[in-house]
N, C-alpha and C positions, 0 to 999 in steps of 0.2 A: 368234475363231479365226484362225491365221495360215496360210501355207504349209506351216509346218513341221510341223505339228498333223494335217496330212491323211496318213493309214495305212491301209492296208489294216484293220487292224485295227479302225478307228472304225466303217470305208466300211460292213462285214460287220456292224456292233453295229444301226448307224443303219436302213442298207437291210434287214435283218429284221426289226427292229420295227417296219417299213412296210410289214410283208409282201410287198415286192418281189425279196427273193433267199429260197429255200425254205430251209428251216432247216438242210437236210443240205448247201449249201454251202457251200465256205468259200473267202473271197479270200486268194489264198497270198503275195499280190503286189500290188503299186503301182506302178508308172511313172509319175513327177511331170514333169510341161514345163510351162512356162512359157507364158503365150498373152494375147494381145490388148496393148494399149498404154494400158489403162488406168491413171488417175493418184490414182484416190482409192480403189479396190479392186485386188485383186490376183487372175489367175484363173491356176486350172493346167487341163490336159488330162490326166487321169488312165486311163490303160491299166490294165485291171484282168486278173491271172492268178484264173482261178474253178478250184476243182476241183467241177465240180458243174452242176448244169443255172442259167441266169441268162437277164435278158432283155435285157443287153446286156453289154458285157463294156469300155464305158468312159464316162465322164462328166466331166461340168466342174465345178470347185469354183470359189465365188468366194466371197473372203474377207476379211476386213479387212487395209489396206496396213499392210506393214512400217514404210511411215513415218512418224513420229509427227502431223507437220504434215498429211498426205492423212489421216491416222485422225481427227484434231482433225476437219476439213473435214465429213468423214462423219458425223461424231458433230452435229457444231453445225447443218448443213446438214440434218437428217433423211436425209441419202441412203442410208444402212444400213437406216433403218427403213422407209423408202418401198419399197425393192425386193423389202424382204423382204414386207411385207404386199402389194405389188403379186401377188406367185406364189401368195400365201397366199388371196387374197380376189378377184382380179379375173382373176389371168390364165385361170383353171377356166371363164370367161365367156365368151371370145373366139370370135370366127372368126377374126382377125389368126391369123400365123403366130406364135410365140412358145415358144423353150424349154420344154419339160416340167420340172416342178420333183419332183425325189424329195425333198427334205427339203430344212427351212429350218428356224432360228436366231435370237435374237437376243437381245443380256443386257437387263438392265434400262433399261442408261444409252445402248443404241444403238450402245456404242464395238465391238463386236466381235461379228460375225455368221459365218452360214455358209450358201451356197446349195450343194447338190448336182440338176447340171440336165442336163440331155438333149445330150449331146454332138452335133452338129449338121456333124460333119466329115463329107466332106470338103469341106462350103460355107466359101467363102472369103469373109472382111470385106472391105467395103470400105476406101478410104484417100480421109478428106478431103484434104489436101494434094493428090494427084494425080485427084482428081474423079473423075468417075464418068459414065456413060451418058446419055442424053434415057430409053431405055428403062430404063433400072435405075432412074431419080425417076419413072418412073411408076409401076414395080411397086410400088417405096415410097409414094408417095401412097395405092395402092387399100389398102396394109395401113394406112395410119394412117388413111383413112375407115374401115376396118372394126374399127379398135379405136376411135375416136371414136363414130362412129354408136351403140351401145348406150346409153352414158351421157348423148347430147346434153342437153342443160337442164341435166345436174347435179343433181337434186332428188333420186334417189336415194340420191350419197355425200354432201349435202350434212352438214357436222358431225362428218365424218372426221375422226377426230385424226391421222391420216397423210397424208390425202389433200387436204380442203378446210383449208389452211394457209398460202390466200395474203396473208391481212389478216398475220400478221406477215411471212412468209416476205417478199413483195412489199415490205415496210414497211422490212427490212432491206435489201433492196436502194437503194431510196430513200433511204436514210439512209448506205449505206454507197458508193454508184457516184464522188461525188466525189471519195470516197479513192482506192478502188482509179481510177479513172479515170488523178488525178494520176501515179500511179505506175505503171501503163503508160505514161505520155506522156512519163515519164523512163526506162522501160525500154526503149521504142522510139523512143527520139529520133532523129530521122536519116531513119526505115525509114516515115514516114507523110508524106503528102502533106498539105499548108497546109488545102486544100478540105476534107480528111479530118478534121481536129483542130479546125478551128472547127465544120464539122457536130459531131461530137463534144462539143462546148464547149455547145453549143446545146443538144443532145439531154440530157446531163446534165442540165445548168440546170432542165430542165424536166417532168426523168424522173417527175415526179408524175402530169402530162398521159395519161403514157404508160399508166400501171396504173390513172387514171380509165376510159379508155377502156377496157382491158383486165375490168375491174370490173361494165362496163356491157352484155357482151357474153357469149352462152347459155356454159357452162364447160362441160367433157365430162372425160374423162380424157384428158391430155397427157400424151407423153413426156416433151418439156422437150429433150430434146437428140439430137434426129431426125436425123441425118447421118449419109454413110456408114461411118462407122468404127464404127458401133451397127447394121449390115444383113450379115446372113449370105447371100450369091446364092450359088446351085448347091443348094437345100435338097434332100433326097431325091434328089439327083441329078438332078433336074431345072432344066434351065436358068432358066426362067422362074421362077423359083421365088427368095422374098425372104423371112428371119422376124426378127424386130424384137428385137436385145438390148439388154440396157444399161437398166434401167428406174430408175435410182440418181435420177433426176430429175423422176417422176412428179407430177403436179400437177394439180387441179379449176381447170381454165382454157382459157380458147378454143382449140380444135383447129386452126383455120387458121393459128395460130400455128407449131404443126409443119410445116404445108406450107412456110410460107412460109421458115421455115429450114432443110429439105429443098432446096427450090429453089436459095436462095439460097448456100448452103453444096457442093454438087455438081457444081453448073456454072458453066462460066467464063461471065463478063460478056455478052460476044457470044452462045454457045449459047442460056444465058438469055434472054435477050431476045426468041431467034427463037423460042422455044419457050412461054416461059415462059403462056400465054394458055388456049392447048391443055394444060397439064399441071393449071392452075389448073381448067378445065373438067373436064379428068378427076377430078382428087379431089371436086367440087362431084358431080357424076353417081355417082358411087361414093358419095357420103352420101345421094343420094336412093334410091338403089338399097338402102341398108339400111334403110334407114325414117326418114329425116330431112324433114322438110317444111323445104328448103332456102329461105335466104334470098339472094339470089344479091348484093346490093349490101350485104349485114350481113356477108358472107362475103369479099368483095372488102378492102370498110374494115378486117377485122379481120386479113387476109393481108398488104394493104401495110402497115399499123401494126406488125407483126409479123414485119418485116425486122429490125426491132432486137433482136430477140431476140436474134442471131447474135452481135449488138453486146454486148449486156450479158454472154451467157453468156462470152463468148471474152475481156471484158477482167476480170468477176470471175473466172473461172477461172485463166486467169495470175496473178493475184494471190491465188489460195487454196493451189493443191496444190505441192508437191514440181518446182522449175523445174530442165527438161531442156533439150537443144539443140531437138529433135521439139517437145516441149510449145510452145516460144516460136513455133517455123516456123506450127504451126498455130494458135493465136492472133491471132499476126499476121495469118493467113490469113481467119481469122473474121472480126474485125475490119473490116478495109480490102474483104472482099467484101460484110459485112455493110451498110456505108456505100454503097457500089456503089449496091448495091440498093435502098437503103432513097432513094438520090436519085432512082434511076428509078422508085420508087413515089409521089415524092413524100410520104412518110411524116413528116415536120415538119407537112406541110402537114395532113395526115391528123390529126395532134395537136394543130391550133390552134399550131404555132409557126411564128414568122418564120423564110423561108429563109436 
């Protein structure tokens, strides 16, 4: 399903056969905008005209992108079908904050989906590019211990065919990082410091090291792509208030992974640093608080390993979806903070490689 596809007409077919609009009403009306900056799905913010009693009167579509190359992505990548069984299967689980889903979609082959979800305005996204809070990555930590903590070990999704997918999913990455790599380091030529692209050179080289170790570590359900441009603050109109979108990227794999590209990805170099100790303790205290028998040095090893995330996601993503002026800013951005980080965790070293 695309943008164009979404009508009042459908809205009124779909939301009744959910029993969630009474059957004497009817949507007279649609108001489509346009929202968020996503690159492989496309979402609108739908204003709904009801003549009738309803129990909201607007919602968010997200649907498959206009463009063929982000639709390819979605398709090949599982990200159509992981979000959608995310709402379907796991998000009914949570205490995390998270979208309410009215109906969900998906065809056979993955390429063309349809979420209709909980319109969450007036909470404003975050923007990785211009960072974000010490207090806003903590609210985010306590929501991704409390969507981790449930499934710690993993024994219950294990054999997921949407979910436990990292023997190949991980395998293509491995197989594919020195391509896409090369072709960042030609699309960013100039724009990457020397220390940056031999770490880089190295980390490649060795990305096998990286998903041993990843392999060898308790799995839970991960976001996969934990940053603020996927955090709605202001929820309910409450300040303190944070709920986790964007689940295109779902995966049975170690949860400190998200912290650690929360962290790594919202704060500049310096804040991090000063901070970063105390945040890493909060999310560790907030999994033991849900029922995690915390491993405090299993947790450590797998958050500094786990800097590279920022690295892989931000130099395959450049090279998958649909390239913008925005898209390239924040890759780059990924990238060169993900290296950052990933030196002051000593994270090579964490992998068995030489620095």
């Amino acid at each position: 399903m695309h943008k164009s596809d979404v009508n009042a007409e459908w809205i009124q077919r779909v939301l009744q056969e959910r029993e969630l609009l009474c059957s004497s009403a009817t949507i007279t009306g649609a108001m489509i905008e346009p929202i968020g900056t996503g690159q492989v799905a496309d979402s609108v913010r739908v204003e709904l005209e009801i003549d009738g009693d309803a129990p909201f009167n607007s919602l968010v579509a997200k649907v498959s992108s206009d463009n063929e190359g982000s639709r390819a992505a979605g398709r090949t990548e599982l990200n159509y079908l992981r979000e959608v069984r995310f709402y379907e299967e796991v998000a009914p689980r949570l205490s995390a904050r998270v979208p309410e889903c009215y109906y969900s979609e998906i065809d056979s082959n993955g390429s063309e989906f349809v979420l209709l979800l909980e319109d969450l305005s007036p909470a404003t996204a975050g923007n990785q590019l211009n960072g974000t809070s010490v207090e806003n990555v903590e609210l985010a930590l306590k929501q991704a211990a409390r969507f981790h903590a449930p499934f710690w070990g993993g024994e219950e999704l294990r054999d997921s065919e949407w979910l436990d997918i990292s023997g190949t999913y991980w395998r293509r990455f491995e197989e594919m990082m020195p391509t896409w790599w090369a072709g960042f380091r030609q699309r960013f030529n100039g724009r990457i410091a020397d220390d940056h692209l031999a770490f880089g050179d190295s980390f490649v080289e060795n990305i096998g090291k990286y998903y041993g170790l990843m392999r060898s570590l308790p799995p839970t359900v991960q976001h996969g792509d934990f940053r603020p441009d996927n955090f709605l603050f202001g929820v309910d109109r409450e300040p303190s208030s944070v709920a986790v979108v964007d689940w295109q990227t779902v995966l049975l794999a170690p949860g400190p992974v998200d912290a650690a590209y929360c962290v790594g990805g919202s704060l500049s170099a310096d804040v991090r640093r000063e901070n970063e100790d105390r945040l890493l303790q909060t999310y560790t205290e907030e999994l033991s608080t849900y029922g995690v028998d915390v491993d405090v040095d299993e947790i450590k090893t797998a958050y500094a390993a786990g800097t590279m995330h920022n690295f892989i996601i931000g130099v395959a993503a450049a090279m998958l979806v649909v390239r913008t002026e925005r898209g390239d800013d924040l890759f780059h951005s990924m990238v060169t903070n993900a290296v950052s980080h990933a030196q002051d965790q000593s994270a090579l070293q964490q992998l068995g490689i030489a620095p």
